[in-house]
C-alpha positions as CSV (number, residue, x, y, z in Angstrom):
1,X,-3.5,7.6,8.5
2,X,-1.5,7.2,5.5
3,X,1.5,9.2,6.7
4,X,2.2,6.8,9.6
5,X,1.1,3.9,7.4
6,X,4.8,4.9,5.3
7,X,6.6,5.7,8.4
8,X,5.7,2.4,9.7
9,X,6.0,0.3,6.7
10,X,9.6,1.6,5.7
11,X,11.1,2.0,8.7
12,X,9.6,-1.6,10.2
13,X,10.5,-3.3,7.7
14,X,14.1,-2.3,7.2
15,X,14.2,-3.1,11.1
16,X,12.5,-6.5,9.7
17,X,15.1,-7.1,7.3
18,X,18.1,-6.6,9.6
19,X,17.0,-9.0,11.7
20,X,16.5,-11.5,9.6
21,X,19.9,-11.1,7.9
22,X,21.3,-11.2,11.6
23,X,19.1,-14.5,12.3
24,X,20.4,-16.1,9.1
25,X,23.9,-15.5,9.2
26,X,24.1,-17.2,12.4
27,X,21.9,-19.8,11.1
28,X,23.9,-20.1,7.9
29,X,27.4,-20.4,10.0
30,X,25.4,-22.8,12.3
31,X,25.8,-20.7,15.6
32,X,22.1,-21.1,16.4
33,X,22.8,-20.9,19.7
34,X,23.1,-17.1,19.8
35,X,19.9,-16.6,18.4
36,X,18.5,-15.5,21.9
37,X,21.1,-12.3,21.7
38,X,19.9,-11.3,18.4
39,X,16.6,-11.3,20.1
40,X,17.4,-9.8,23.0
41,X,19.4,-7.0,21.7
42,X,16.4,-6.3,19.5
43,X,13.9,-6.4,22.3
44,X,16.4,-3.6,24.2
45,X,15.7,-1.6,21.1
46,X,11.9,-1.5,20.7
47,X,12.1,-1.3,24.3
48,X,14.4,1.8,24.1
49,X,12.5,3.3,21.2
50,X,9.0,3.4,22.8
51,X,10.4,4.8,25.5
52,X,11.6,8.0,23.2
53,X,8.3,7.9,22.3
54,X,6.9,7.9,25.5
55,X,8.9,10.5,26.6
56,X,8.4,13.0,23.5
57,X,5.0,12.7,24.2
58,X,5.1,12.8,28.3
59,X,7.5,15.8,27.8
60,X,5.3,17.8,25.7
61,X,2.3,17.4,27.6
62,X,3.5,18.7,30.8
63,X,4.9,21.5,29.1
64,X,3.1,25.1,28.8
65,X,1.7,26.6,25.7
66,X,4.9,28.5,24.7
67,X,7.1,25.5,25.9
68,X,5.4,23.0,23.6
69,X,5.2,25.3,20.8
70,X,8.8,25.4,20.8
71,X,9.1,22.3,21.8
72,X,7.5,20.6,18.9
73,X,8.9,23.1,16.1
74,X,12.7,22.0,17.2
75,X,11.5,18.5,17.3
76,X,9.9,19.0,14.4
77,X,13.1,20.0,12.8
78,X,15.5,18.0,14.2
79,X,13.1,15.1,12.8
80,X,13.0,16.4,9.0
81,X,17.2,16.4,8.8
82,X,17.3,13.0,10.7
83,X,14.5,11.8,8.1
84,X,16.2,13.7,5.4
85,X,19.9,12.2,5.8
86,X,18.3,8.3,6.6
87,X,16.9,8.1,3.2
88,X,20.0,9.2,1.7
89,X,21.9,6.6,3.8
90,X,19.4,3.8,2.9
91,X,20.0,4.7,-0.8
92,X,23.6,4.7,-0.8
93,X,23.7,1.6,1.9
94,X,21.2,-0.9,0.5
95,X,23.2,-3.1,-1.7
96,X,26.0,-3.6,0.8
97,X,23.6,-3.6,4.0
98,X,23.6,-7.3,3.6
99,X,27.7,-7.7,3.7
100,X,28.3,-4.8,6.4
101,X,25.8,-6.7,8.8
102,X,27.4,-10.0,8.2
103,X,31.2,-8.2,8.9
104,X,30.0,-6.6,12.0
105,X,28.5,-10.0,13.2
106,X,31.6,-12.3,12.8
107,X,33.5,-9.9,14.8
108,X,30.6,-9.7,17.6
109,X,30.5,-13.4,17.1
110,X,34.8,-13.4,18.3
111,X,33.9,-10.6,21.1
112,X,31.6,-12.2,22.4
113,X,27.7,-13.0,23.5
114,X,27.3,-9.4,24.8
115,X,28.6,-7.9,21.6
116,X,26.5,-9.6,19.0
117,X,23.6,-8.2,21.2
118,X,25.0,-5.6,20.8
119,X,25.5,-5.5,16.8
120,X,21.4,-6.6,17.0
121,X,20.9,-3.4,19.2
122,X,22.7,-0.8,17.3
123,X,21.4,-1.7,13.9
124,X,17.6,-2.1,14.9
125,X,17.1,1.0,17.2
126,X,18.5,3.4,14.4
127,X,15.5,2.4,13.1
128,X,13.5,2.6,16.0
129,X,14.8,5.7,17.2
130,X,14.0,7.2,14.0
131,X,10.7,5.9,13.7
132,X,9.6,7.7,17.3
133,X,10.8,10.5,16.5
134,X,8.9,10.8,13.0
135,X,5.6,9.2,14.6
136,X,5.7,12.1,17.0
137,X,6.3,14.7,14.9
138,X,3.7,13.3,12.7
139,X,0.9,12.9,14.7
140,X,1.6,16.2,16.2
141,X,0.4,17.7,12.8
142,X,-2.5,15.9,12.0
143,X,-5.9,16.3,12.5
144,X,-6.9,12.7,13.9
145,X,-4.8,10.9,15.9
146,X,-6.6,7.4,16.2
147,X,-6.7,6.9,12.4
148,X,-3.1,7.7,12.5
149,X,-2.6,5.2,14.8
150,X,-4.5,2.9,13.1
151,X,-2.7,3.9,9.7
152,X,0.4,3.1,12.3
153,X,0.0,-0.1,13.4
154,X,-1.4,-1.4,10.0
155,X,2.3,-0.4,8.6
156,X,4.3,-2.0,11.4
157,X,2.0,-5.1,11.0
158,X,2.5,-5.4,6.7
159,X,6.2,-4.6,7.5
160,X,6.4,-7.8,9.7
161,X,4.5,-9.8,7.3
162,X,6.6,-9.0,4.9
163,X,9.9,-9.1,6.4
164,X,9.2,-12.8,7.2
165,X,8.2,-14.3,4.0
166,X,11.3,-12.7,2.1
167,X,13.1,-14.3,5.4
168,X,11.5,-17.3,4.2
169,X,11.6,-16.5,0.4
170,X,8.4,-17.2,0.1
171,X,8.0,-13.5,-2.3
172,X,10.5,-11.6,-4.0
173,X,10.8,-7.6,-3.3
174,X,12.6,-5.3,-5.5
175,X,14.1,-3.6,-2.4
176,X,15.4,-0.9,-4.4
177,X,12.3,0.6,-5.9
178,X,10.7,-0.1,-2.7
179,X,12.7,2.1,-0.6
180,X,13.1,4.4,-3.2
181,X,9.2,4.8,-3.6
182,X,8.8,5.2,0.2
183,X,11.6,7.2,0.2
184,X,9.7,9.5,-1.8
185,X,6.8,9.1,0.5
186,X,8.7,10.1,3.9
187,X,10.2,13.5,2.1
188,X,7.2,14.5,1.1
189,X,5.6,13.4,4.7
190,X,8.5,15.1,5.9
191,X,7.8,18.1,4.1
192,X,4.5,18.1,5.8
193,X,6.5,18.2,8.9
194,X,8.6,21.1,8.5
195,X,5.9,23.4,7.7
196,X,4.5,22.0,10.7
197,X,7.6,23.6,12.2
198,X,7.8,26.8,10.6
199,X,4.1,27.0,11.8
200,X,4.7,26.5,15.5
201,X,8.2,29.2,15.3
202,X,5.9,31.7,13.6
203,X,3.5,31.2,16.3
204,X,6.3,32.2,18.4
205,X,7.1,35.2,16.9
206,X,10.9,33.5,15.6
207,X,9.5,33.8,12.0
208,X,7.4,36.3,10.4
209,X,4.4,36.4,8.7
210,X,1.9,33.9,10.6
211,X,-1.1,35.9,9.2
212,X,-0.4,36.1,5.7
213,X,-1.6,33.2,3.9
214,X,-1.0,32.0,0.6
215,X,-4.9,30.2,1.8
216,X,-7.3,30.0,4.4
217,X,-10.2,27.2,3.8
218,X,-11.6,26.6,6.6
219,X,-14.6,28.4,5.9
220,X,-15.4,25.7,3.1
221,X,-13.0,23.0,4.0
222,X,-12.6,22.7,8.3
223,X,-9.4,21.4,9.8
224,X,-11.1,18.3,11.5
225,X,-13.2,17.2,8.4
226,X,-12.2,14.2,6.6
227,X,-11.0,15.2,3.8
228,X,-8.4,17.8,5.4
229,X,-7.3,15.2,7.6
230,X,-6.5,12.8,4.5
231,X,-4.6,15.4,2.6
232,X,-2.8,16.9,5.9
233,X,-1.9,13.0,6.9
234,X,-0.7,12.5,2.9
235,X,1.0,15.4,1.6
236,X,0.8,17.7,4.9
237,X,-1.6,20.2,3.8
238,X,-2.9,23.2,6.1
239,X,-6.4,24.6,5.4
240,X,-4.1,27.7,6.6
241,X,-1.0,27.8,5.0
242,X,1.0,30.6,5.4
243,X,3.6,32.0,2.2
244,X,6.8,31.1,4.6
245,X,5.2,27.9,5.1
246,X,4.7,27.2,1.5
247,X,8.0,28.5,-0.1
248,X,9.8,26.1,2.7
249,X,7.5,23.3,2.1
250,X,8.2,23.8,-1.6
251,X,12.3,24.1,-1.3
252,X,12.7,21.7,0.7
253,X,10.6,19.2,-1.4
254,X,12.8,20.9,-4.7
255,X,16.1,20.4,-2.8
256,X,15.5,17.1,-1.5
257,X,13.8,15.4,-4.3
258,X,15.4,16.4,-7.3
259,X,19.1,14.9,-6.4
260,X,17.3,11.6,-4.6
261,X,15.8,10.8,-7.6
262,X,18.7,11.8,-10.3
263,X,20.0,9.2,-12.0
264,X,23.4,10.6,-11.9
265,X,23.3,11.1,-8.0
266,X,22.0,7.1,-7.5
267,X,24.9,6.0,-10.2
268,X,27.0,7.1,-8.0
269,X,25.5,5.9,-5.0
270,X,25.4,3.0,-6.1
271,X,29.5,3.1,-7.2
272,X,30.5,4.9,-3.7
């Protein structure tokens, strides 16, 4: 529940943002009257992101045992480096986000209607696309799926709240430790998801060593009880965790962390 309460929250809420810097610049410049294109081209995108979602999910259910096995390890992975490379982009983006939107809508505004539904479109379903592709991945690896959904709709629903009142200035976010913070909270989440992967190829026979486990507590602590679910929906724990899975889990988490949160790596970030 947790898990998908972060994916939701940071990824709606950047969506959130963007459209509110789209909606005020054309307030600001007093083109109200494209307002509907923002909208629309943002409608296209959720629309166009559930549908991913829809079809991850249609795919892998009509899909044999083998077939979704590997099916969800290569989505699995192709979701961690998406994940991994967005929050490296929203680190080194976030200051200037504000004055790259604002460029690519005054020349959307000169193109045309149909080209600053456009700019709306491209910049939210980034975010959208990402988000379905995480979501799936995600729930595919925990134990309960309706308190992840819960967890999921919660996130989108704080993210809109949010988004609004600093649309409206009615609060001040430090957007920088914020995405930083949840930053840290999707590797980790996305951690969970590559051993997730390794799982499902070892499964396969691709990778070695499904049986040998650095632990196996089910006997004490059973996949579908609570408190397995929490920690597998938080830091992606397995009650059966195998040593491939938990060197990965731990490099990644090593190679991934350690230069995101470097001071020298977001100096120069920041400078880039």
């Amino acid at each position: 529940m947790l898990s998908s309460f972060i994916i939701a929250l940071r990824e709606g809420l950047e969506a959130a943002l963007i459209v509110g810097i789209l909606i005020a610049y054309i307030s600001r410049t007093g083109k109200s009257q494209f307002r509907p294109y923002i909208w629309g081209g943002t409608a296209v995108a959720i629309v166009a992101s559930l549908a991913l979602g829809a079809f991850l999910t249609f795919t892998s259910a009509e899909l044999s045992d083998t077939g979704e096995e590997i099916f969800a390890g290569v989505t699995s992975l192709v979701t961690v480096g998406f994940v991994t490379w967005m929050v490296f982009w929203m680190k080194r983006t976030a200051r200037s986000l504000r004055n790259d939107l604002t460029e690519k809508m005054e020349l959307a505004i000169r193109t045309g209607p149909l080209a600053l539904a456009g700019a709306a479109f491209f910049a939210v379903i980034r975010e959208g696309l990402e988000a379905s592709l995480f979501v799936y991945s995600n729930f595919k690896s925990v134990a309960d799926p309706f308190k992840s959904t819960i967890g999921l709709v919660a996130g989108f629903a704080v993210a809109i709240t949010l988004g609004y009142l600093i649309y409206k200035s009615s609060i001040k976010l430090n957007l920088s430790k914020f995405f930083t913070y949840t930053g840290v909270g999707l590797v980790i989440v996305a951690a969970g998801v590559l051993s997730y992967g390794v799982h499902e190829f070892q499964e396969l026979g691709v990778l070695p060593g499904p049986d040998a486990f650095a632990w196996d507590v089910t006997a004490i602590l059973p996949k579908d009880s609570l408190v397995a679910g929490i920690l597998a929906g938080t830091v992606g724990f397995d009650t059966t965790t195998s040593w491939l899975q938990l060197a990965i889990y731990a490099v990644y988490l090593l190679a991934v962390l350690v230069p995101y949160l470097s001071k020298e790596r977001s100096k120069t970030l920041v400078n880039a």
